[in-house]
PyMOL Python script that loads the backbone (N, CA, C, O; Angstrom):
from pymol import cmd

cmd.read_pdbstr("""\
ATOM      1  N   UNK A   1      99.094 109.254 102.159  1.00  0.00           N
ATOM      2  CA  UNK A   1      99.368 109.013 100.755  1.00  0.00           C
ATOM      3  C   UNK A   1      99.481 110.320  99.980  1.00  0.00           C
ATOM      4  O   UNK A   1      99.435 110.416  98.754  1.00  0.00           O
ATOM      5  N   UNK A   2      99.663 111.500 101.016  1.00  0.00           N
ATOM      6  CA  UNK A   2      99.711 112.459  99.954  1.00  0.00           C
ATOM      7  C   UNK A   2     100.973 112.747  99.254  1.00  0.00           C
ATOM      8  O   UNK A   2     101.974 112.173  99.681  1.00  0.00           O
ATOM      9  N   UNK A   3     101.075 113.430  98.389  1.00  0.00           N
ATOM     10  CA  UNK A   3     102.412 113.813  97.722  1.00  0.00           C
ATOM     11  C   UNK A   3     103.270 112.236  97.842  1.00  0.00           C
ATOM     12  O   UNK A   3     104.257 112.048  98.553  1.00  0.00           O
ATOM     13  N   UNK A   4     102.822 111.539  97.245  1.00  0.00           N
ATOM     14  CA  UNK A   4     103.625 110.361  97.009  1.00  0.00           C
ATOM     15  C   UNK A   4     104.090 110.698  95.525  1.00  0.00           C
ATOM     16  O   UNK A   4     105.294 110.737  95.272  1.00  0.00           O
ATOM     17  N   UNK A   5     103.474 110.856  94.894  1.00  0.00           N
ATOM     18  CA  UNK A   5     104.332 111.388  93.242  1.00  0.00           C
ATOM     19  C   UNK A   5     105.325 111.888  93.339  1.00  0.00           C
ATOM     20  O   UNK A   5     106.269 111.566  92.617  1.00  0.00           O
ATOM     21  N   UNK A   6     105.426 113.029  94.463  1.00  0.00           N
ATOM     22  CA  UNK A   6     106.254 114.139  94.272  1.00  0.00           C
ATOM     23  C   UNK A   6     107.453 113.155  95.440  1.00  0.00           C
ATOM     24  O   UNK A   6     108.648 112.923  95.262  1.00  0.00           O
ATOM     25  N   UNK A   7     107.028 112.966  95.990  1.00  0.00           N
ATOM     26  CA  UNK A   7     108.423 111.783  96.295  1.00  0.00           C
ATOM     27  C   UNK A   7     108.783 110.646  96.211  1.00  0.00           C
ATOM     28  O   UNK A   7     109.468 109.978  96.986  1.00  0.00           O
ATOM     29  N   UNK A   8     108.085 110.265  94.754  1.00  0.00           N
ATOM     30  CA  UNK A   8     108.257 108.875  94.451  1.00  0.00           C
ATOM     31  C   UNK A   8     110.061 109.464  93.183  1.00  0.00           C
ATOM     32  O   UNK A   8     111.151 108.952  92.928  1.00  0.00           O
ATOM     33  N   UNK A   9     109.237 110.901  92.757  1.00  0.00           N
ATOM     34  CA  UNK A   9     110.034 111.538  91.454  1.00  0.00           C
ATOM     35  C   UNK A   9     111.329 112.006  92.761  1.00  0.00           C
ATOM     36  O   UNK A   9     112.421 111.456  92.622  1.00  0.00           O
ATOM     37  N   UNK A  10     111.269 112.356  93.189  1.00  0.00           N
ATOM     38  CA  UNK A  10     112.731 113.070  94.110  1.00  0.00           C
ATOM     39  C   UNK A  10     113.297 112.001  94.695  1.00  0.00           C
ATOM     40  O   UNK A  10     114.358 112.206  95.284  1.00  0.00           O
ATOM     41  N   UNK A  11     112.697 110.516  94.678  1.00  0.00           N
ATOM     42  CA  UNK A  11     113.690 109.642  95.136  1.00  0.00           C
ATOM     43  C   UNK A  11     114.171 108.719  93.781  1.00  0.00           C
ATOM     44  O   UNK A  11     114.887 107.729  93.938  1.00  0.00           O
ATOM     45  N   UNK A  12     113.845 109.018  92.850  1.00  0.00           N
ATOM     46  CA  UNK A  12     113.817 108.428  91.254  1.00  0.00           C
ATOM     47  C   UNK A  12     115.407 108.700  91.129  1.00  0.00           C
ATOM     48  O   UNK A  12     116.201 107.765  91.024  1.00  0.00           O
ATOM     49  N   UNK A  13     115.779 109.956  91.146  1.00  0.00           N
ATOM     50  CA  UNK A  13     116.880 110.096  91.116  1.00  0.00           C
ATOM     51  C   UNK A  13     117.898 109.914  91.788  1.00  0.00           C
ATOM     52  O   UNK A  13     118.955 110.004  91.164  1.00  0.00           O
ATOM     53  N   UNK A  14     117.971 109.614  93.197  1.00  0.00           N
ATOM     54  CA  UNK A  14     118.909 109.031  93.635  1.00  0.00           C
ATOM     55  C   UNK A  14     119.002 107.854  93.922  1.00  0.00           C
ATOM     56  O   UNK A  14     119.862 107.517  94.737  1.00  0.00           O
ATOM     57  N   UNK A  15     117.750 106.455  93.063  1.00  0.00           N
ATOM     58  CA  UNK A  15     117.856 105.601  92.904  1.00  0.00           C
ATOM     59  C   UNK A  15     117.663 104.726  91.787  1.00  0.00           C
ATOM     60  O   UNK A  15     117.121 103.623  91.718  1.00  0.00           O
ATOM     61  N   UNK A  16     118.235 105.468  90.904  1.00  0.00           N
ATOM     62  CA  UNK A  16     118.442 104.691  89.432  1.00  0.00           C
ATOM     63  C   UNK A  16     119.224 103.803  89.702  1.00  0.00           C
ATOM     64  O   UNK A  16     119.908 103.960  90.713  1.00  0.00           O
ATOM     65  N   UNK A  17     119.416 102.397  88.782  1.00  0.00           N
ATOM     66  CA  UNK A  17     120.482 101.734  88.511  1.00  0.00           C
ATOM     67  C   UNK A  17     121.199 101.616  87.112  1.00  0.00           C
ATOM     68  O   UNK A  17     121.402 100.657  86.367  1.00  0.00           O
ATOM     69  N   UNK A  18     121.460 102.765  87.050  1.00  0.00           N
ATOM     70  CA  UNK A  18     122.063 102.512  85.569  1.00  0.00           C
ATOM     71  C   UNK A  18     123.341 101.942  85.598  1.00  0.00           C
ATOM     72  O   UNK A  18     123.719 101.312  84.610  1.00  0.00           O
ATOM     73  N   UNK A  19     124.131 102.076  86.668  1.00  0.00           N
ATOM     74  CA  UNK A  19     125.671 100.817  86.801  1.00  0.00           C
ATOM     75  C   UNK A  19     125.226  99.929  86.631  1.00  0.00           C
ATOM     76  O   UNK A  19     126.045  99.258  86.003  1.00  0.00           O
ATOM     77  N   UNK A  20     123.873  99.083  86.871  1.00  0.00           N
ATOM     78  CA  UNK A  20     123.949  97.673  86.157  1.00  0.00           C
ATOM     79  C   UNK A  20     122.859  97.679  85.141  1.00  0.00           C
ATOM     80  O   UNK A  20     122.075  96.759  84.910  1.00  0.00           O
ATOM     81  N   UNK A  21     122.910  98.622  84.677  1.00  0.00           N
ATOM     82  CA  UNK A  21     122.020  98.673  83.076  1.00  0.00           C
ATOM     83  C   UNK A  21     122.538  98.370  82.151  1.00  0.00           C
ATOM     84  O   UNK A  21     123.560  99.010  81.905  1.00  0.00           O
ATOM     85  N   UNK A  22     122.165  97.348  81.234  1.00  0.00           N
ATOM     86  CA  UNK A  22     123.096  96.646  80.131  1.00  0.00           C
ATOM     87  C   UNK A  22     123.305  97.723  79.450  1.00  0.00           C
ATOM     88  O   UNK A  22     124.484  97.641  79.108  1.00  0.00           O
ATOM     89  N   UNK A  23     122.815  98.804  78.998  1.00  0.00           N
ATOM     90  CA  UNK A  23     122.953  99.948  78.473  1.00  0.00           C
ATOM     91  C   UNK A  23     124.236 100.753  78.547  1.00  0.00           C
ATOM     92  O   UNK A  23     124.753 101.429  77.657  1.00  0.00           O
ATOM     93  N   UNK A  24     124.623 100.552  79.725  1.00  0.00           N
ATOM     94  CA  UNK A  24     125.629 101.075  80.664  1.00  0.00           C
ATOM     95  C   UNK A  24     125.889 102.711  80.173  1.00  0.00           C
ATOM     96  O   UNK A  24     126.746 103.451  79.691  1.00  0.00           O
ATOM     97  N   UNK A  25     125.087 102.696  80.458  1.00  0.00           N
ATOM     98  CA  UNK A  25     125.032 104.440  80.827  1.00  0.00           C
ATOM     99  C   UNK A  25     125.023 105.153  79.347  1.00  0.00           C
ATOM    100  O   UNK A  25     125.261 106.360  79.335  1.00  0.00           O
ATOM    101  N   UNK A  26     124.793 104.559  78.226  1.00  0.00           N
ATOM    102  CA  UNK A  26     124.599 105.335  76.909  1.00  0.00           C
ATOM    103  C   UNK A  26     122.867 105.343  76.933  1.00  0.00           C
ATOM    104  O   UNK A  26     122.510 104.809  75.883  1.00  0.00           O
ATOM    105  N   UNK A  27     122.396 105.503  77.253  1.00  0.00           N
ATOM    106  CA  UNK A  27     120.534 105.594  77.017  1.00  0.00           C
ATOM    107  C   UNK A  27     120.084 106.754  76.519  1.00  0.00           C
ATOM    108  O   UNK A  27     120.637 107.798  76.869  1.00  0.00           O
ATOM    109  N   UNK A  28     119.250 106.768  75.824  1.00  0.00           N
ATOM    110  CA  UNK A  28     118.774 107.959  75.034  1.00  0.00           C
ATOM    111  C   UNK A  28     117.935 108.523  75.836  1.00  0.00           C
ATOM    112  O   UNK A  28     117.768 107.892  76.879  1.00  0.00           O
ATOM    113  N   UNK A  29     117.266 109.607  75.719  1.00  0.00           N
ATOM    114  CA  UNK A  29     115.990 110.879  76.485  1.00  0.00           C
ATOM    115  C   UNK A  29     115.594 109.496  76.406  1.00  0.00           C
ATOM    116  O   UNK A  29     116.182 108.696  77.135  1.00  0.00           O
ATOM    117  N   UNK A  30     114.710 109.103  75.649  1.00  0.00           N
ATOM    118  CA  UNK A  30     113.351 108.457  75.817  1.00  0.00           C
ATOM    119  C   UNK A  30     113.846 107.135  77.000  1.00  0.00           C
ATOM    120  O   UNK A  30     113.555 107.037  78.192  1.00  0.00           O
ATOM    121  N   UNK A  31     114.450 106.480  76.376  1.00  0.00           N
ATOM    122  CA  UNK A  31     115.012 105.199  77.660  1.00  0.00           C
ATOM    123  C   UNK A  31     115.240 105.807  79.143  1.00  0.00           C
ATOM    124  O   UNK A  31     114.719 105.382  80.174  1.00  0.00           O
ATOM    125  N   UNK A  32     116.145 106.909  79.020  1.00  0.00           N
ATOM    126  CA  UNK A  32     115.783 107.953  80.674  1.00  0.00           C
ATOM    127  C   UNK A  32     114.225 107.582  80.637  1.00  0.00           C
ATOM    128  O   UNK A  32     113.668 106.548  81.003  1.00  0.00           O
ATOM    129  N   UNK A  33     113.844 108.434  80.232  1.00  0.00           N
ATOM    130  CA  UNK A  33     112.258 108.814  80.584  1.00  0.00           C
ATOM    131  C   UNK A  33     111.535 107.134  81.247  1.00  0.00           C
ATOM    132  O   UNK A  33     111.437 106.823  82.434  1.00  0.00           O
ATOM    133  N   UNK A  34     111.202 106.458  80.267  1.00  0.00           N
ATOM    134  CA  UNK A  34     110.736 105.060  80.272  1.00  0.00           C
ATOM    135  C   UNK A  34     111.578 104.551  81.953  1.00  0.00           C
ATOM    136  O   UNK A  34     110.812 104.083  82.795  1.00  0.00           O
ATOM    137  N   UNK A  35     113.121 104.678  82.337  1.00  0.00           N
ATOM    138  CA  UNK A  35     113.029 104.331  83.461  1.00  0.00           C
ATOM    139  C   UNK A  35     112.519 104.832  84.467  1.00  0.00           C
ATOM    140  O   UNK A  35     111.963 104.112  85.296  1.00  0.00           O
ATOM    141  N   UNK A  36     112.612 106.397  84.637  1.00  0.00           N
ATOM    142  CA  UNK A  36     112.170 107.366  85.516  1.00  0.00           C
ATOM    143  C   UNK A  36     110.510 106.621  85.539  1.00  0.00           C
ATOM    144  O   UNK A  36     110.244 105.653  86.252  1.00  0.00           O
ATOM    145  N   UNK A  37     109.743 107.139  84.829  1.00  0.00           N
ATOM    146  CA  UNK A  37     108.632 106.508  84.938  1.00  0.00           C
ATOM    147  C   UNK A  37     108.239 105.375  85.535  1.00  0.00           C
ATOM    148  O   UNK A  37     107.193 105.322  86.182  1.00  0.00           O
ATOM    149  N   UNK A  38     109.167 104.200  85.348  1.00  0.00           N
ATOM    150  CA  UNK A  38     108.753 102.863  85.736  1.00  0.00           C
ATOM    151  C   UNK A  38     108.863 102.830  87.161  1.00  0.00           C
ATOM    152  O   UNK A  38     108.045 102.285  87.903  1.00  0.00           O
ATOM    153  N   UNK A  39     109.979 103.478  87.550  1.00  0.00           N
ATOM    154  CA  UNK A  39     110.484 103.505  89.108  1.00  0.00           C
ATOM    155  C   UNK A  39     109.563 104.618  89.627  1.00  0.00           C
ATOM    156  O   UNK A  39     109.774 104.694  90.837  1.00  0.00           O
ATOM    157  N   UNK A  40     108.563 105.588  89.227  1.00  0.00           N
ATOM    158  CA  UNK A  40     107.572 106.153  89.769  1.00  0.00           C
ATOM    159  C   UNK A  40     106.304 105.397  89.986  1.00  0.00           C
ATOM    160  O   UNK A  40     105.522 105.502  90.931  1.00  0.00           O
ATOM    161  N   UNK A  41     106.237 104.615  88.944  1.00  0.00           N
ATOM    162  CA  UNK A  41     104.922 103.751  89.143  1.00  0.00           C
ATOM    163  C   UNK A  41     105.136 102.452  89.976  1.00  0.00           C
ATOM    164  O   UNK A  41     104.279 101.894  90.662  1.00  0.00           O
ATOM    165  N   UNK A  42     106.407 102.076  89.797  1.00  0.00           N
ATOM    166  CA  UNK A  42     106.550 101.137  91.149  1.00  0.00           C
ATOM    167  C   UNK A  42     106.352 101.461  92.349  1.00  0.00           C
ATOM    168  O   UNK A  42     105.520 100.819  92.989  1.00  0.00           O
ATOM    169  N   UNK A  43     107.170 102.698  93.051  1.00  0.00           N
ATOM    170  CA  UNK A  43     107.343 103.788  94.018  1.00  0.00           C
ATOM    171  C   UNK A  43     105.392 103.667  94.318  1.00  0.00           C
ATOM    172  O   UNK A  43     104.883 103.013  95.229  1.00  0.00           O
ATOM    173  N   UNK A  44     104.759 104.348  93.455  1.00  0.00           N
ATOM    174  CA  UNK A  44     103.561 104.081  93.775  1.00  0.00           C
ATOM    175  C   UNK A  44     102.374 102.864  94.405  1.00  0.00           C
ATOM    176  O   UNK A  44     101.318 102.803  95.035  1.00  0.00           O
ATOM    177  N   UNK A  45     103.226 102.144  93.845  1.00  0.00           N
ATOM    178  CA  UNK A  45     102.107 100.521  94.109  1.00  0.00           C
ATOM    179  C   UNK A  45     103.025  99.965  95.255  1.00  0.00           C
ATOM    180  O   UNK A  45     102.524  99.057  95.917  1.00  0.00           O
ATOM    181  N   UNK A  46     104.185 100.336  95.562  1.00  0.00           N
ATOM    182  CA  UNK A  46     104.427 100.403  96.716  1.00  0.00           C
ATOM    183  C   UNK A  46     104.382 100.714  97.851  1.00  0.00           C
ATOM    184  O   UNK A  46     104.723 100.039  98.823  1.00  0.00           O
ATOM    185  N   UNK A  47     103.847 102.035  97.817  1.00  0.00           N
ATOM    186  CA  UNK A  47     103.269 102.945  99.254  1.00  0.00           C
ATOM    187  C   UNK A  47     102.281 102.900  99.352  1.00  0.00           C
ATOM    188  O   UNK A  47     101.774 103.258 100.414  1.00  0.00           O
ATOM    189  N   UNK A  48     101.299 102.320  98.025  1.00  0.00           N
ATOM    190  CA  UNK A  48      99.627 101.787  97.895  1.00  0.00           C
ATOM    191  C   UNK A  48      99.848 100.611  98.858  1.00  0.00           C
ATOM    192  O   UNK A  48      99.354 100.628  99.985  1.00  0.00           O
ATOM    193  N   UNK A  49     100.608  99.571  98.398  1.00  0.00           N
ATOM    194  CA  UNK A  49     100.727  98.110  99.164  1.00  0.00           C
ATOM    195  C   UNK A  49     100.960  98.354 100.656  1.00  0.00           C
ATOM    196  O   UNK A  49     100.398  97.685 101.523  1.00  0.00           O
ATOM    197  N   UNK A  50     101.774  99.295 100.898  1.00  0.00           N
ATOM    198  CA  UNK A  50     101.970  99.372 102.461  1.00  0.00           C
ATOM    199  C   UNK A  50     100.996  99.909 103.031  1.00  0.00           C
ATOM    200  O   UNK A  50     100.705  99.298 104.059  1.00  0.00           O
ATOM    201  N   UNK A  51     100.131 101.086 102.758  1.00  0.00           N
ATOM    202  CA  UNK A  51      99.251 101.895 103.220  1.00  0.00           C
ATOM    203  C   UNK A  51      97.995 100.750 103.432  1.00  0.00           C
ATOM    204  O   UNK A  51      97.193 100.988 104.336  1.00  0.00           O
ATOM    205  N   UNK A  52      97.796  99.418 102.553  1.00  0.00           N
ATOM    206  CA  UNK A  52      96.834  98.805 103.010  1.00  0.00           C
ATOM    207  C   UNK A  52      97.211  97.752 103.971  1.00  0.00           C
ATOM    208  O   UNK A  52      96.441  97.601 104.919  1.00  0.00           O
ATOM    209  N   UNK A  53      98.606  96.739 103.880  1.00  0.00           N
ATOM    210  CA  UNK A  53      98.841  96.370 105.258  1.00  0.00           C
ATOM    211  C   UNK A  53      99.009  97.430 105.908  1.00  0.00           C
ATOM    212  O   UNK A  53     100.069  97.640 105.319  1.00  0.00           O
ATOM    213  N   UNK A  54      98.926  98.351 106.632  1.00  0.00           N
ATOM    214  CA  UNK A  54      99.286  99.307 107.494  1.00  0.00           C
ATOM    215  C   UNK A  54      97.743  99.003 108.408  1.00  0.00           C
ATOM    216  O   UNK A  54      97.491  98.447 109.477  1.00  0.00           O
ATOM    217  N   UNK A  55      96.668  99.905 107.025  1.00  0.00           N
ATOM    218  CA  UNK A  55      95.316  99.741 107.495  1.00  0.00           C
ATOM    219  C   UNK A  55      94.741  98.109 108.013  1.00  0.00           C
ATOM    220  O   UNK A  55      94.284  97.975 109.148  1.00  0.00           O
ATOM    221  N   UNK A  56      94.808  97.186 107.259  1.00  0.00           N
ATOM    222  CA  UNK A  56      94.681  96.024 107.934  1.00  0.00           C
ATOM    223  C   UNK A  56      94.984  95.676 109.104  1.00  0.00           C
ATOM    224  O   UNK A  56      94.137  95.069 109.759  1.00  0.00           O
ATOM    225  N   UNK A  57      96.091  95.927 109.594  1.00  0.00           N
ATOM    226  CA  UNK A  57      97.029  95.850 111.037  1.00  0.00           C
ATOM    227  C   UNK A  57      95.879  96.391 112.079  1.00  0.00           C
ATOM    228  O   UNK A  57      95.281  95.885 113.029  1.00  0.00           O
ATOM    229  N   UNK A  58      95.866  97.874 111.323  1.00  0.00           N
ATOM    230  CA  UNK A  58      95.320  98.717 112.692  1.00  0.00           C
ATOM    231  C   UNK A  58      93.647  98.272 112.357  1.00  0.00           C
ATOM    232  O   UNK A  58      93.083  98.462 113.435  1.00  0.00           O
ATOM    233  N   UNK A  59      92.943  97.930 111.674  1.00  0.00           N
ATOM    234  CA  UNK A  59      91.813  97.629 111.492  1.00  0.00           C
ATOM    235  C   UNK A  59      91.686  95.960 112.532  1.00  0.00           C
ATOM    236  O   UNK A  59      90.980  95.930 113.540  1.00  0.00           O
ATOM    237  N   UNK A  60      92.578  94.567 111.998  1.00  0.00           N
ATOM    238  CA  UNK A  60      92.687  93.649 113.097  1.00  0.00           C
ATOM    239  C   UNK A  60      92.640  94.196 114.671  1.00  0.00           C
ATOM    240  O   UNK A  60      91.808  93.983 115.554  1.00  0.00           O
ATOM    241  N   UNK A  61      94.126  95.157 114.670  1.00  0.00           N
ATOM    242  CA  UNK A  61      94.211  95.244 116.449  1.00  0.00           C
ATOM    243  C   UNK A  61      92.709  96.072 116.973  1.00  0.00           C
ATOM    244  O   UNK A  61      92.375  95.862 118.139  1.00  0.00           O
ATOM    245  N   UNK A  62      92.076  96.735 116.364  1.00  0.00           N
ATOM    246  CA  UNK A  62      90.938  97.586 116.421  1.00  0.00           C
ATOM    247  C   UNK A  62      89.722  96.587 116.839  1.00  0.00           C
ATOM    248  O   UNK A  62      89.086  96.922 117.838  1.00  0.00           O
ATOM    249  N   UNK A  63      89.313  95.304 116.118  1.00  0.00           N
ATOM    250  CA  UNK A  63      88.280  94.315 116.368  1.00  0.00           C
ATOM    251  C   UNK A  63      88.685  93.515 117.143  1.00  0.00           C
ATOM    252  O   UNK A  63      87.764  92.939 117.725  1.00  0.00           O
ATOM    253  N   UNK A  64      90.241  93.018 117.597  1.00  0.00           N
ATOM    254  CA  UNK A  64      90.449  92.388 118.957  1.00  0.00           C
ATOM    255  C   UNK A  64      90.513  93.485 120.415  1.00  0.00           C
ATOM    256  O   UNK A  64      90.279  92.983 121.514  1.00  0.00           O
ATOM    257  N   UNK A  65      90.716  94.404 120.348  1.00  0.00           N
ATOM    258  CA  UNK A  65      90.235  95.200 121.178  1.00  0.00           C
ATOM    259  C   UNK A  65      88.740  95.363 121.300  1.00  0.00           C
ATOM    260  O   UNK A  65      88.225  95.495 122.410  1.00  0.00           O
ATOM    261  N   UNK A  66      88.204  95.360 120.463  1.00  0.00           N
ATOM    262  CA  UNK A  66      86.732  95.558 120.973  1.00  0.00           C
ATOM    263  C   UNK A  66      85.931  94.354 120.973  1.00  0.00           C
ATOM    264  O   UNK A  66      84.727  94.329 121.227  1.00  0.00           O
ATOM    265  N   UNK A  67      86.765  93.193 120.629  1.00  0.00           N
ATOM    266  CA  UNK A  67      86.304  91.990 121.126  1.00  0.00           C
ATOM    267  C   UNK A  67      86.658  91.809 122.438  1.00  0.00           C
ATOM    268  O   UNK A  67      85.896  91.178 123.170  1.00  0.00           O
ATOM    269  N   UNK A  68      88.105  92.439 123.027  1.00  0.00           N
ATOM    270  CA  UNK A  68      88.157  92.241 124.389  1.00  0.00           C
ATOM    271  C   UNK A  68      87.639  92.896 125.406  1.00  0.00           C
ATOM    272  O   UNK A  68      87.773  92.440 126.541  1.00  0.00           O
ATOM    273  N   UNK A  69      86.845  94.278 125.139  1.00  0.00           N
ATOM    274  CA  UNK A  69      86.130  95.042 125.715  1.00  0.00           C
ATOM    275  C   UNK A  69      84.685  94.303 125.810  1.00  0.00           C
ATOM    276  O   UNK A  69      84.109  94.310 126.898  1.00  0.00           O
ATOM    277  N   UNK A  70      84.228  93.813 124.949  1.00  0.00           N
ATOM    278  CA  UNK A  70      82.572  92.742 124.952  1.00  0.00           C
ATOM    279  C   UNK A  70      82.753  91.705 125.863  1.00  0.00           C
ATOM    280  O   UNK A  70      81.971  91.523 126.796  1.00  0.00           O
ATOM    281  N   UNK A  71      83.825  90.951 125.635  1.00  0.00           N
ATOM    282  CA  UNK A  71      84.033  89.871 126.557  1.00  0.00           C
ATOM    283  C   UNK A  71      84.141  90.534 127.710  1.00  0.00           C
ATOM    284  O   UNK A  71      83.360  90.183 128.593  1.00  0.00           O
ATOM    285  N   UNK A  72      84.798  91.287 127.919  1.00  0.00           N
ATOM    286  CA  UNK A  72      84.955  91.852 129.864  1.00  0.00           C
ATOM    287  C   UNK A  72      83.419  92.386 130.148  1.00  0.00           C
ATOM    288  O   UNK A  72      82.785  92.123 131.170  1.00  0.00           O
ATOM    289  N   UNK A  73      82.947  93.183 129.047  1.00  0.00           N
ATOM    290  CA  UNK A  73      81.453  93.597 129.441  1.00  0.00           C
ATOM    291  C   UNK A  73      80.768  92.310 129.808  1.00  0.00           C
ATOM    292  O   UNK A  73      80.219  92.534 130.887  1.00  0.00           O
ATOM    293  N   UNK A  74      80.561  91.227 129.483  1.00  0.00           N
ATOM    294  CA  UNK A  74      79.889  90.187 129.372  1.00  0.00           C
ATOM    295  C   UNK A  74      80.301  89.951 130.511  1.00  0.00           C
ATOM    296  O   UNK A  74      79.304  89.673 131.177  1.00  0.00           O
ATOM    297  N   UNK A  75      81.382  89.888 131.258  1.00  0.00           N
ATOM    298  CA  UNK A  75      81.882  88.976 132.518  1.00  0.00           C
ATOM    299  C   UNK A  75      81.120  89.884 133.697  1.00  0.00           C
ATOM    300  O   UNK A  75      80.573  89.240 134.592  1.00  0.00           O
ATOM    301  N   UNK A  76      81.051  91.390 133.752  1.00  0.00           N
ATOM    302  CA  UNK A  76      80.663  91.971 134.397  1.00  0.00           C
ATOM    303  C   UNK A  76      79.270  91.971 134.393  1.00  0.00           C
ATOM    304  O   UNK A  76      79.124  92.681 135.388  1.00  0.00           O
ATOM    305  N   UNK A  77      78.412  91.779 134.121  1.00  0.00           N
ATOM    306  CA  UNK A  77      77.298  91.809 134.054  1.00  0.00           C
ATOM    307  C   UNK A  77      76.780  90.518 134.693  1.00  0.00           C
ATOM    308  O   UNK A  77      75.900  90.515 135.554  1.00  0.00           O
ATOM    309  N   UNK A  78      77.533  89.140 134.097  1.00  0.00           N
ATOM    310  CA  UNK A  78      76.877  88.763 134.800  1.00  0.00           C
ATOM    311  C   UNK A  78      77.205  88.008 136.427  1.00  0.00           C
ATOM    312  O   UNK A  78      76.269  87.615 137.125  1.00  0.00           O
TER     313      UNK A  78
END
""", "prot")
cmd.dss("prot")
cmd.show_as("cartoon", "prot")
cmd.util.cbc("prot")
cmd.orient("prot")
């Protein structure tokens, strides 16, 4: 998760949609700004959202593995 800002902002720009902005391409500084922003803070809660299914995944396959390591211990023993 590091430097996600810094490439949430360097992909901001080559993914605006201002061709289908009712605006159509007259927007003032501030309306720029307000989109740039929004598409950074999305960008963000997006690589937040993945980074925790990611961890979930590997946290599941992690407790069925070591559930399948107990069970084989268990078989061996007795």
């Amino acid at each position: 998760m590091k430097n996600v800002t810094k490439i949430a902002k360097k992909s901001a720009g080559l993914s605006q949609k201002c061709s289908i902005c009712p605006l159509m391409r007259r927007c003032t500084l501030e309306i720029h700004r307000i989109c740039f922003d929004s598409f950074v803070e999305g960008f963000k809660k997006g690589a937040k959202a993945a980074e925790k299914e990611i961890n979930k995944k590997f946290k599941t396959e992690q407790n069925e593995s070591n559930n399948h390591k107990t069970a084989v211990g268990e078989l061996n023993i007795k």
